[in-house]
C-alpha positions as CSV (number, residue, x, y, z in Angstrom):
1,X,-20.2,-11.1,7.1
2,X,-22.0,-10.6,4.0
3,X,-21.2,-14.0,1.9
4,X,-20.9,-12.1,-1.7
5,X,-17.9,-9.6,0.4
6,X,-15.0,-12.3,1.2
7,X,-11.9,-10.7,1.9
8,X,-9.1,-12.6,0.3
9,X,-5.5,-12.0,1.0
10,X,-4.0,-13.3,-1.4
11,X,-5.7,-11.4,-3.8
12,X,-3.9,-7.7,-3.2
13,X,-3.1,-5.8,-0.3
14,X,-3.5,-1.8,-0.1
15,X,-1.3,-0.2,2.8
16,X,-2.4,3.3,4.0
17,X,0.5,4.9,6.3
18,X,-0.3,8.4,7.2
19,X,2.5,10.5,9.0
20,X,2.0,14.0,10.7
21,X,5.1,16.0,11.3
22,X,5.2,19.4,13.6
23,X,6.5,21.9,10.5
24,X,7.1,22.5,7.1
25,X,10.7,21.4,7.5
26,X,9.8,18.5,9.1
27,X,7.6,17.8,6.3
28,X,10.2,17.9,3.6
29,X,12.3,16.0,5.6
30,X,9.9,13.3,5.8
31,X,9.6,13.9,1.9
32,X,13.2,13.3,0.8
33,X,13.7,10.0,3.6
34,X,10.2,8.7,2.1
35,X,12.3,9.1,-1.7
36,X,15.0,7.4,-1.0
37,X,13.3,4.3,0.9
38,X,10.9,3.9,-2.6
39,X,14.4,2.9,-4.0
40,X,15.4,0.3,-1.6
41,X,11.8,-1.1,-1.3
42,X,11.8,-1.4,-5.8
43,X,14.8,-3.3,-5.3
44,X,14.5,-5.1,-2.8
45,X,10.7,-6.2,-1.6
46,X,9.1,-9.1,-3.1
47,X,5.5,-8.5,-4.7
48,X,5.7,-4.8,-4.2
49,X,3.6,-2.9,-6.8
50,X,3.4,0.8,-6.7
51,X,3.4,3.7,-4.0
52,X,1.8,7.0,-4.4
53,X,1.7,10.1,-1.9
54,X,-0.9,12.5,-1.3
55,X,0.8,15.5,0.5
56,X,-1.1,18.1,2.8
57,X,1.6,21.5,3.7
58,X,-1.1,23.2,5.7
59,X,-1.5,20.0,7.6
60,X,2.2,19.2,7.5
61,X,0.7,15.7,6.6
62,X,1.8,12.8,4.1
63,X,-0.7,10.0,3.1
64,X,1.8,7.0,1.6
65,X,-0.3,4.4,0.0
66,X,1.2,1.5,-1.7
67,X,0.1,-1.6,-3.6
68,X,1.2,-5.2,-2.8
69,X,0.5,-8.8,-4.8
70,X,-0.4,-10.2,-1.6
71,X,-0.1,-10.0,1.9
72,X,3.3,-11.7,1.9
73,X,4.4,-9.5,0.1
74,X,4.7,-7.0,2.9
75,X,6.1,-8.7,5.3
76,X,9.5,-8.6,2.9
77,X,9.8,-4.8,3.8
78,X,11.5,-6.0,7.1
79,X,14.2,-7.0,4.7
80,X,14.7,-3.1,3.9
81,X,17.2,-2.1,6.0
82,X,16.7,1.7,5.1
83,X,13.0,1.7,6.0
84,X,13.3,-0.4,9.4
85,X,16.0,2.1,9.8
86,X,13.5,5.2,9.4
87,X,10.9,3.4,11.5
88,X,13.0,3.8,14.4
89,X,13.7,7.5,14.0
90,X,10.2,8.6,13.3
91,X,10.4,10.0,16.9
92,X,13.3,11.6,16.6
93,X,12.1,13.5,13.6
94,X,8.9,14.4,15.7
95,X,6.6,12.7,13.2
96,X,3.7,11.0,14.3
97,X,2.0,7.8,12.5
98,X,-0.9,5.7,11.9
99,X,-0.9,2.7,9.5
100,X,-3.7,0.4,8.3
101,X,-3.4,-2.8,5.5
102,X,-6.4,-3.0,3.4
103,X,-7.4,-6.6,1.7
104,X,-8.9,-7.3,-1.4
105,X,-12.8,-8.2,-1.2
106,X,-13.9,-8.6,-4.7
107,X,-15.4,-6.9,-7.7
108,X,-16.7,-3.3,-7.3
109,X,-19.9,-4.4,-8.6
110,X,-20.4,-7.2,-6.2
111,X,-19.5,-4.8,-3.3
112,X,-21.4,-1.8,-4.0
113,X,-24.3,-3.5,-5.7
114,X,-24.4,-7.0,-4.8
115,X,-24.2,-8.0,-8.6
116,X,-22.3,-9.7,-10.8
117,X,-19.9,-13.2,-11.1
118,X,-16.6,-12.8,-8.5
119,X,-13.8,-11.9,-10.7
120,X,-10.3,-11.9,-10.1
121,X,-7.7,-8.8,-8.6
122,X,-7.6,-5.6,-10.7
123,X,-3.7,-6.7,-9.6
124,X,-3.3,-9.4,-12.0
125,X,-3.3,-8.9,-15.7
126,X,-6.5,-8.6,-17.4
127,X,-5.1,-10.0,-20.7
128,X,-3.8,-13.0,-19.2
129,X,-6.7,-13.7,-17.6
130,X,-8.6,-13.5,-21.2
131,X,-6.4,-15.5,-23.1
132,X,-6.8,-18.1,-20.1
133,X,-10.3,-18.3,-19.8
134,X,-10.4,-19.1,-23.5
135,X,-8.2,-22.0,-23.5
Protein backbone atom coordinates (compact mmCIF):
# COMPACT_ATOMS: atom_id res chain seq x y z
CA UNK A 1 0.00 0.00 0.00
CA UNK A 2 1.15 3.38 -0.95
CA UNK A 3 2.46 4.88 2.58
CA UNK A 4 0.99 8.63 1.89
CA UNK A 5 -2.82 6.56 1.38
CA UNK A 6 -3.44 5.03 5.04
CA UNK A 7 -6.94 4.14 5.50
CA UNK A 8 -7.96 5.17 8.92
CA UNK A 9 -11.24 4.16 10.50
CA UNK A 10 -11.62 6.15 12.86
CA UNK A 11 -11.43 8.98 10.79
CA UNK A 12 -15.20 8.60 8.83
CA UNK A 13 -16.92 5.94 7.31
CA UNK A 14 -19.03 6.28 3.88
CA UNK A 15 -21.61 3.42 3.47
CA UNK A 16 -22.94 2.84 -0.13
CA UNK A 17 -26.15 0.35 -0.04
CA UNK A 18 -27.62 0.05 -3.51
CA UNK A 19 -31.04 -1.73 -3.74
CA UNK A 20 -32.77 -2.90 -7.08
CA UNK A 21 -36.44 -3.62 -6.91
CA UNK A 22 -38.61 -5.42 -9.95
CA UNK A 23 -41.17 -2.25 -10.54
CA UNK A 24 -42.04 1.12 -10.06
CA UNK A 25 -44.31 0.16 -7.15
CA UNK A 26 -41.81 -1.71 -5.69
CA UNK A 27 -39.68 1.24 -5.97
CA UNK A 28 -41.85 3.54 -4.03
CA UNK A 29 -42.29 1.11 -1.61
CA UNK A 30 -38.70 0.83 -1.03
CA UNK A 31 -38.92 4.80 -0.99
CA UNK A 32 -41.38 5.37 1.89
CA UNK A 33 -39.74 2.09 4.27
CA UNK A 34 -36.26 3.89 3.49
CA UNK A 35 -38.19 7.42 5.05
CA UNK A 36 -39.31 6.18 7.95
CA UNK A 37 -36.04 4.13 9.02
CA UNK A 38 -33.98 7.79 8.46
CA UNK A 39 -36.14 8.63 11.55
CA UNK A 40 -35.24 5.79 13.81
CA UNK A 41 -31.55 5.78 12.70
CA UNK A 42 -31.45 10.16 13.72
CA UNK A 43 -32.73 9.07 16.92
CA UNK A 44 -31.33 6.34 17.67
CA UNK A 45 -27.62 5.52 16.04
CA UNK A 46 -24.66 6.80 17.65
CA UNK A 47 -22.13 8.85 15.27
CA UNK A 48 -24.58 8.79 12.42
CA UNK A 49 -24.08 11.85 10.21
CA UNK A 50 -26.20 12.26 7.14
CA UNK A 51 -27.86 10.05 4.40
CA UNK A 52 -28.60 11.08 0.91
CA UNK A 53 -30.37 9.02 -1.96
CA UNK A 54 -29.73 9.02 -5.51
CA UNK A 55 -32.95 7.49 -7.20
CA UNK A 56 -32.94 5.71 -10.75
CA UNK A 57 -37.11 4.98 -11.98
CA UNK A 58 -35.97 3.57 -15.24
CA UNK A 59 -33.70 1.32 -13.32
CA UNK A 60 -36.19 0.89 -10.46
CA UNK A 61 -32.88 1.45 -8.50
CA UNK A 62 -32.00 3.45 -5.12
CA UNK A 63 -28.32 4.38 -4.27
CA UNK A 64 -28.51 5.10 -0.15
CA UNK A 65 -25.30 6.62 0.94
CA UNK A 66 -24.73 7.74 4.41
CA UNK A 67 -22.03 9.33 6.46
CA UNK A 68 -20.72 7.94 9.87
CA UNK A 69 -18.05 9.54 12.59
CA UNK A 70 -16.38 6.31 12.60
CA UNK A 71 -16.65 2.84 12.00
CA UNK A 72 -18.40 2.18 15.34
CA UNK A 73 -20.56 4.14 14.58
CA UNK A 74 -22.28 1.64 12.32
CA UNK A 75 -22.35 -1.12 14.10
CA UNK A 76 -25.11 0.88 16.46
CA UNK A 77 -27.69 0.45 13.54
CA UNK A 78 -28.23 -3.14 14.85
CA UNK A 79 -29.81 -1.20 17.68
CA UNK A 80 -32.55 0.05 15.06
CA UNK A 81 -35.12 -2.20 15.42
CA UNK A 82 -37.09 -0.79 12.30
CA UNK A 83 -34.12 -1.27 9.91
CA UNK A 84 -33.05 -4.90 11.18
CA UNK A 85 -36.75 -5.33 10.70
CA UNK A 86 -36.62 -4.14 6.94
CA UNK A 87 -33.36 -6.18 6.36
CA UNK A 88 -35.29 -9.19 6.81
CA UNK A 89 -38.06 -8.43 4.36
CA UNK A 90 -35.97 -7.19 1.59
CA UNK A 91 -36.89 -10.55 -0.07
CA UNK A 92 -40.25 -10.41 0.46
CA UNK A 93 -40.42 -7.07 -1.20
CA UNK A 94 -38.42 -8.57 -4.20
CA UNK A 95 -35.62 -6.08 -3.72
CA UNK A 96 -32.29 -7.06 -4.36
CA UNK A 97 -29.00 -5.55 -2.56
CA UNK A 98 -25.41 -4.79 -2.53
CA UNK A 99 -23.64 -2.85 0.21
CA UNK A 100 -20.03 -1.63 0.55
CA UNK A 101 -18.40 0.61 3.73
CA UNK A 102 -15.93 3.08 2.56
CA UNK A 103 -12.97 4.40 4.98
CA UNK A 104 -11.41 7.52 5.26
CA UNK A 105 -7.78 7.63 3.56
CA UNK A 106 -6.68 11.18 3.82
CA UNK A 107 -6.61 14.51 2.12
CA UNK A 108 -7.69 14.82 -1.48
CA UNK A 109 -4.49 16.28 -2.31
CA UNK A 110 -2.41 13.61 -0.86
CA UNK A 111 -4.56 10.95 -2.75
CA UNK A 112 -4.90 12.24 -6.09
CA UNK A 113 -1.53 14.06 -6.14
CA UNK A 114 0.68 12.78 -3.69
CA UNK A 115 1.09 16.30 -2.04
CA UNK A 116 0.55 18.05 0.84
CA UNK A 117 0.73 17.58 5.01
CA UNK A 118 -2.08 14.73 6.22
CA UNK A 119 -4.83 16.59 7.59
CA UNK A 120 -7.60 15.60 9.48
CA UNK A 121 -11.54 14.23 8.33
CA UNK A 122 -13.55 16.71 6.33
CA UNK A 123 -16.04 14.99 9.33
CA UNK A 124 -14.72 17.04 12.06
CA UNK A 125 -15.10 20.67 12.34
CA UNK A 126 -12.75 22.84 10.49
CA UNK A 127 -13.08 25.68 13.02
CA UNK A 128 -12.24 23.70 15.89
CA UNK A 129 -9.55 22.36 14.44
CA UNK A 130 -8.20 26.14 13.74
CA UNK A 131 -8.76 27.46 17.00
CA UNK A 132 -6.83 24.25 18.24
CA UNK A 133 -3.88 24.36 16.25
CA UNK A 134 -3.39 27.90 17.46
CA UNK A 135 -3.34 27.21 21.08
Amino acid sequence: MDPLITPDPERGQVVITRFECESTLGLVRLLLLHKRIKGDVRRQASGFICVRTHISWRSHTMLSISVWKDLESIYSMGQVARHIQAAKRTSQLRVTTASGIFCYVGDWRRVMFRVGKPKDSPLLPIKQRQREGAQ
